[in-house]
C-alpha positions as a printed NumPy array, in Angstrom:
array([[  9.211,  -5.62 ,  18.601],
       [  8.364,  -9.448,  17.477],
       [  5.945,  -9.805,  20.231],
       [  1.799, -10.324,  19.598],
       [  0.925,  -7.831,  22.036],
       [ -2.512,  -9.624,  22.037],
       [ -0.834, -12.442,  23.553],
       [  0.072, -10.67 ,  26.905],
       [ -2.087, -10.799,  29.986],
       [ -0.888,  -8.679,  32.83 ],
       [ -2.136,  -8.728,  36.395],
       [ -1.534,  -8.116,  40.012],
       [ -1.811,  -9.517,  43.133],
       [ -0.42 ,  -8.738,  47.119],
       [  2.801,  -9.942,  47.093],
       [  2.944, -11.077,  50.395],
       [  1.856,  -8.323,  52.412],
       [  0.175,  -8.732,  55.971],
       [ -2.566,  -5.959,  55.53 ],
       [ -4.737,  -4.966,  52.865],
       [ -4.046,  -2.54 ,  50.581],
       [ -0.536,  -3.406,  50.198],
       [  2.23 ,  -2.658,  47.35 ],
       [  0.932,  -4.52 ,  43.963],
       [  3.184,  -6.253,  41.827],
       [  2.752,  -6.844,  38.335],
       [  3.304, -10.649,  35.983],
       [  3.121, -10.76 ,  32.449],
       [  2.91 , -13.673,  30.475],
       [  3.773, -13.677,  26.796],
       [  3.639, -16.583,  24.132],
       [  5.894, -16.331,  22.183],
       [  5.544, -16.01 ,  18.802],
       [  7.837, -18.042,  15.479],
       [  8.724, -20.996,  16.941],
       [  8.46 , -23.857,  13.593],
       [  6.757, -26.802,  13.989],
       [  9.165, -29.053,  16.359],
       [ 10.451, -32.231,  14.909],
       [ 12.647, -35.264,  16.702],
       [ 16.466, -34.226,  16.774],
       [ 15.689, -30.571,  16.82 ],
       [ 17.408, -28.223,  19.467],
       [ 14.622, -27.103,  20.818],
       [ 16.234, -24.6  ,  23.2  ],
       [ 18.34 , -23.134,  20.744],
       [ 14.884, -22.465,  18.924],
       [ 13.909, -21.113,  22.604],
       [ 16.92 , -18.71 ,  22.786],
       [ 15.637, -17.582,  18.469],
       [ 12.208, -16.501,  19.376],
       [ 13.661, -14.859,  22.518],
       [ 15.624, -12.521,  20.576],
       [ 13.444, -12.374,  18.033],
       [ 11.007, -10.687,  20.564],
       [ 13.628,  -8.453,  21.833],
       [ 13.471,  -9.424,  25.462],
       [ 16.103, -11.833,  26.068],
       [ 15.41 , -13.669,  29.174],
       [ 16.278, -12.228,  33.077],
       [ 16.384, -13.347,  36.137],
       [ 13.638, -15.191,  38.182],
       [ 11.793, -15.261,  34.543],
       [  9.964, -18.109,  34.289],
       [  9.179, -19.965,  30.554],
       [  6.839, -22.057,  30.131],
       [  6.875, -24.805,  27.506],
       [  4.753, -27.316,  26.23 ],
       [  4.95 , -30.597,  26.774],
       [  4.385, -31.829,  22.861],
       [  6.882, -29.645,  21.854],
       [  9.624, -31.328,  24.619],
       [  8.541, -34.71 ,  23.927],
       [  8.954, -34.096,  20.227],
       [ 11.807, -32.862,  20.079],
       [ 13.301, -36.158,  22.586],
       [ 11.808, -38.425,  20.112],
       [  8.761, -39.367,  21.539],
       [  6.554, -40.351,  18.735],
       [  5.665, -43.683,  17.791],
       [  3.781, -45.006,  14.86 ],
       [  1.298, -47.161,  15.522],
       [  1.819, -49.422,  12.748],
       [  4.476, -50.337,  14.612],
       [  2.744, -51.473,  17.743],
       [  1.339, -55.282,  18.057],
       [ -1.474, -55.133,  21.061],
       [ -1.185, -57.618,  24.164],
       [ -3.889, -59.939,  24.542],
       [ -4.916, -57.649,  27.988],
       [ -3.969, -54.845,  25.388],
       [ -6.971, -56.111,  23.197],
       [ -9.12 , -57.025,  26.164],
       [ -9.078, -53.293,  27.666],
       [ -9.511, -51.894,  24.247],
       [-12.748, -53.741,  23.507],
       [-13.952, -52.328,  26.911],
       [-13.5  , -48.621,  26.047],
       [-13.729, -48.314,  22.135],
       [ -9.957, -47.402,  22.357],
       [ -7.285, -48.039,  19.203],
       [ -5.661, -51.653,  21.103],
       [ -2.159, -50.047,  19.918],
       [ -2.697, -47.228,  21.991],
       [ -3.96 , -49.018,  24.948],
       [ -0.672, -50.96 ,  24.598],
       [  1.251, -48.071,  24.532],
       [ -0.685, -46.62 ,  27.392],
       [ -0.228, -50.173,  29.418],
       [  3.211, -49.259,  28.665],
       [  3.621, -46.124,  30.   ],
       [  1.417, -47.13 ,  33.275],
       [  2.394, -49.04 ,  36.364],
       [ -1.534, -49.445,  37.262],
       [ -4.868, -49.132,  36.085],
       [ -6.79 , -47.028,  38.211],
       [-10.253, -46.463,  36.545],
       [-11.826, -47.119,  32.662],
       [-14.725, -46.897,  30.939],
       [-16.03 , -46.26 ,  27.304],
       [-13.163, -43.49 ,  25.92 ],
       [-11.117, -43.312,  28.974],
       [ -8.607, -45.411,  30.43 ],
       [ -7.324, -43.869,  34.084],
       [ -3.521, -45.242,  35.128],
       [ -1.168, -44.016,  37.503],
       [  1.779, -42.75 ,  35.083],
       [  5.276, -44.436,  35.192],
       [  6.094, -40.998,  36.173],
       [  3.63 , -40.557,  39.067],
       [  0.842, -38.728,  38.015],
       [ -2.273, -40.245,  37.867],
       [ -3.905, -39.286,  34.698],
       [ -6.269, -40.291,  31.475],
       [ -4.561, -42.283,  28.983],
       [ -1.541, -42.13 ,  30.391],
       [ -1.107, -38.482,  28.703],
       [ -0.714, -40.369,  24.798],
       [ -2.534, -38.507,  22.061],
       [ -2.418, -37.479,  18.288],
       [ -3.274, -33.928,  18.467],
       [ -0.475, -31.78 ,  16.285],
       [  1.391, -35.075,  15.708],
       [  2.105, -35.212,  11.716],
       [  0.812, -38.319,  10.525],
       [ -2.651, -39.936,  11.204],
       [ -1.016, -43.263,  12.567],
       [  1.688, -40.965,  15.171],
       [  1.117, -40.777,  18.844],
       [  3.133, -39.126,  21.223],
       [  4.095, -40.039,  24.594],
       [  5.467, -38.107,  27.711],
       [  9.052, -37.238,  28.106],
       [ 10.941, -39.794,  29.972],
       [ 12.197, -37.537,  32.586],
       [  9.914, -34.125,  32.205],
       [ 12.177, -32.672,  35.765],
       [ 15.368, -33.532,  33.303],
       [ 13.751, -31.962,  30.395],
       [ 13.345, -28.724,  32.214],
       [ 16.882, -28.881,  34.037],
       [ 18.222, -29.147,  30.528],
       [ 16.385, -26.226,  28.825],
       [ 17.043, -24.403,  31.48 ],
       [ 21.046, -24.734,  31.704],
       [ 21.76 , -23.475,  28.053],
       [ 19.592, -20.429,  28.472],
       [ 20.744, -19.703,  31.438],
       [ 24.26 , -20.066,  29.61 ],
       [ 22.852, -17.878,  26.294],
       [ 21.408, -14.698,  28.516],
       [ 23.636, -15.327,  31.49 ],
       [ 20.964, -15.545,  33.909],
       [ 18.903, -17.758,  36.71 ],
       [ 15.645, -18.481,  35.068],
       [ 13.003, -21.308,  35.706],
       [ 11.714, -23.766,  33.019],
       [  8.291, -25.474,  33.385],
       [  7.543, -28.275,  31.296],
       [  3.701, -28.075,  30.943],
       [  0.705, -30.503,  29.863],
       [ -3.286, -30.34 ,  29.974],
       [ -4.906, -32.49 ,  32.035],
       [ -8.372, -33.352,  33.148],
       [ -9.181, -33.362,  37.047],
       [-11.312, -35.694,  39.117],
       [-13.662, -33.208,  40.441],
       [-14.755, -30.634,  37.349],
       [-15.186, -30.438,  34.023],
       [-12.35 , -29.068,  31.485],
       [ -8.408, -29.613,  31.155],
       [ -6.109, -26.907,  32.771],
       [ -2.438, -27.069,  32.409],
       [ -0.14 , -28.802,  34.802],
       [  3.244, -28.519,  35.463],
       [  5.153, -32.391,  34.338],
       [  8.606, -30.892,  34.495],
       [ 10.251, -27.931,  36.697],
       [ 13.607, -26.641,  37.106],
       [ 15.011, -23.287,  38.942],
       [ 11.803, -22.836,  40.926],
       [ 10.24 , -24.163,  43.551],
       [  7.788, -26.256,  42.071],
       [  6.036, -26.878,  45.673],
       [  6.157, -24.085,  48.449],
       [  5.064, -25.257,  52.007],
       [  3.409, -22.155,  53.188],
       [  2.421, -24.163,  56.821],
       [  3.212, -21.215,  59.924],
       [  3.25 , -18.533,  57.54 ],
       [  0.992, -15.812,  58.705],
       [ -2.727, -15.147,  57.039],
       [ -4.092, -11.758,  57.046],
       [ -4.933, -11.662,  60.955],
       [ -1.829, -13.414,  62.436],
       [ -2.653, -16.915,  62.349],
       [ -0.263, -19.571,  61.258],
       [ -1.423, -21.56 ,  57.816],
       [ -1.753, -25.295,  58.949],
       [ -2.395, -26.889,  55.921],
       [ -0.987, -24.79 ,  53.063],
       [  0.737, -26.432,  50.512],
       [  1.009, -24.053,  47.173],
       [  1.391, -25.832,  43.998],
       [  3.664, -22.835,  42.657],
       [  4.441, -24.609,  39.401],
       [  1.17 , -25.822,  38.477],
       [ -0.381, -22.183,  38.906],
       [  2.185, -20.968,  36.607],
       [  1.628, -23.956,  33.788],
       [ -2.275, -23.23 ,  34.462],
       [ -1.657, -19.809,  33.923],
       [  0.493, -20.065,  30.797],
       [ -2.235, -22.363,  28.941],
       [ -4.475, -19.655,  28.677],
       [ -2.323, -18.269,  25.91 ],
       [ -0.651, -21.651,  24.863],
       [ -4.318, -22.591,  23.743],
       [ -5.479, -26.332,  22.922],
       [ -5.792, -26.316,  19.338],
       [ -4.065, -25.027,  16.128],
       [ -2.676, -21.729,  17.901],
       [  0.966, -23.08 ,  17.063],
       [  2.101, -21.027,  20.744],
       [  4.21 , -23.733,  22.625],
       [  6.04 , -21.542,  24.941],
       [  5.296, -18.475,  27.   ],
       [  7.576, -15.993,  29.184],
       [  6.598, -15.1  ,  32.494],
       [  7.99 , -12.02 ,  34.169],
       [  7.588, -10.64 ,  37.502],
       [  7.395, -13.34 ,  40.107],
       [  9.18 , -13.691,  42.907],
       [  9.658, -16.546,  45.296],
       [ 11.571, -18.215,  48.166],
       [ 12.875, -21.136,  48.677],
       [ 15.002, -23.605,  47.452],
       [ 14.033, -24.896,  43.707],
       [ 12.274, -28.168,  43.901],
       [ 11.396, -30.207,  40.456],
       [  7.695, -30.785,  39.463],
       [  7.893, -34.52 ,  40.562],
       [  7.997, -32.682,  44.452],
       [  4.296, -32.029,  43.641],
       [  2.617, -35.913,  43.252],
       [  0.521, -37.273,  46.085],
       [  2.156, -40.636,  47.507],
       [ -0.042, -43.17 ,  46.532],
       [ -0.523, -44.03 ,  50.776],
       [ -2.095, -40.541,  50.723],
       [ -4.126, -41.387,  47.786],
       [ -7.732, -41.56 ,  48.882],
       [ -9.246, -42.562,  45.903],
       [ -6.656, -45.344,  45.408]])
């Protein structure tokens, strides 16, 4: 078979049982491998739907894949050279502020409805798409070109409702997509990955007067299913030069009606730190 087998991780967990001890079930995740270096205008699912085969598994029901967000967003043509940019006055004004490029704090102004937070190499804004998030998710890391940035897709939900229709179509089967990015949180140190785009799944499962272990209804549980998964997926996606944008999950179940990934951002009235 194509597959790395170095690049699976299995594990199990209680799949919803009341007592302990209950009936395991088993997820493995596995990047996969030969997917080429993405470039605008490519079909990036029909690139999806190659390594799939190429690994000999195909794609079943309730799988889940997982791809990265660079890949997606190159693919739609989100890259923008920065030669190309001419910085705002406010542009120049937050630049000087942080030691920031002021053609990617454009950009970033951009992409942002609202500056939440910057200092010295970080500019905080609450996304166009929601998410709050540092600089406003725009990078150059595996971008060709040293003057290339990318951006977020313009509709990450869309992105995955796409992918997932024409495999669906090519193995003839209900699968999720998760569009998936690394991102920084408030609270600790380090990036985990976090589910931007989500389709076939329910992205947010409201667990509230579900049982716990002793019979007492959940109050407060809200599971961020798709984030888990993209968190999950990251481990083998990596953060550097490991070339694995995608990864196939297999094994998880769930109920509940699919909900996209933008079912998952915090209204901004709920926002305590806003």
């Amino acid at each position: 078979m194509g597959w790395d087998r170095r690049l699976v991780i299995a594990f199990h967990f209680h799949a919803g049982r009341r007592h302990l001890g209950g009936g395991m079930v088993q997820v493995t995740m596995t990047a996969l491998e030969g997917v080429p270096l993405v470039r605008e205008g490519d079909d990036l699912a029909g690139l999806l739907i190659a390594a799939l085969e190429r690994g000999g598994t195909g794609l079943e029901d309730r799988d889940v894949l997982v791809v990265a967000q660079k890949v997606v967003s190159k693919a739609e043509g989100r890259v923008v050279d920065l030669a190309d940019v001419t910085p705002s006055e406010r542009a120049e004004t937050l630049a000087s502020e942080t030691d920031k490029d002021p053609r990617q704090v454009e950009l970033v102004l951009a992409e942002a409805e609202e500056v939440v937070r910057h200092k010295p190499g970080v500019i905080v804004v609450a996304h166009r798409l929601g998410h709050v998030m540092a600089n406003a998710g725009i990078d150059r890391s595996n971008v060709e070109g040293g003057e290339r940035v990318l951006l977020l897709p313009v509709d990450p939900d869309a992105s995955a409702a796409g992918l997932k229709a024409r495999l669906d179509a090519h193995f003839g089967v209900g699968a999720g997509v998760i569009v998936a990015d690394s991102v920084g949180r408030a609270w600790r140190l380090g990036t985990v990955g976090l589910a931007l785009g989500a389709a076939g799944l329910p992205a947010l499962m409201d667990r509230r007067g579900a049982p716990d272990l002793f019979g007492r209804p959940l109050e407060a549980t809200l599971t961020g299913f798709a984030d888990g998964i993209a968190a999950a997926a990251t481990l083998l996606m990596g953060e550097g030069d490991e070339g694995r944008p995608a990864v196939l999950v297999r094994g998880l179940d769930w109920q509940g009606e699919a909900l996209p990934a933008a079912a998952l951002l915090r209204p901004k009235a709920e926002d305590m730190f806003r």
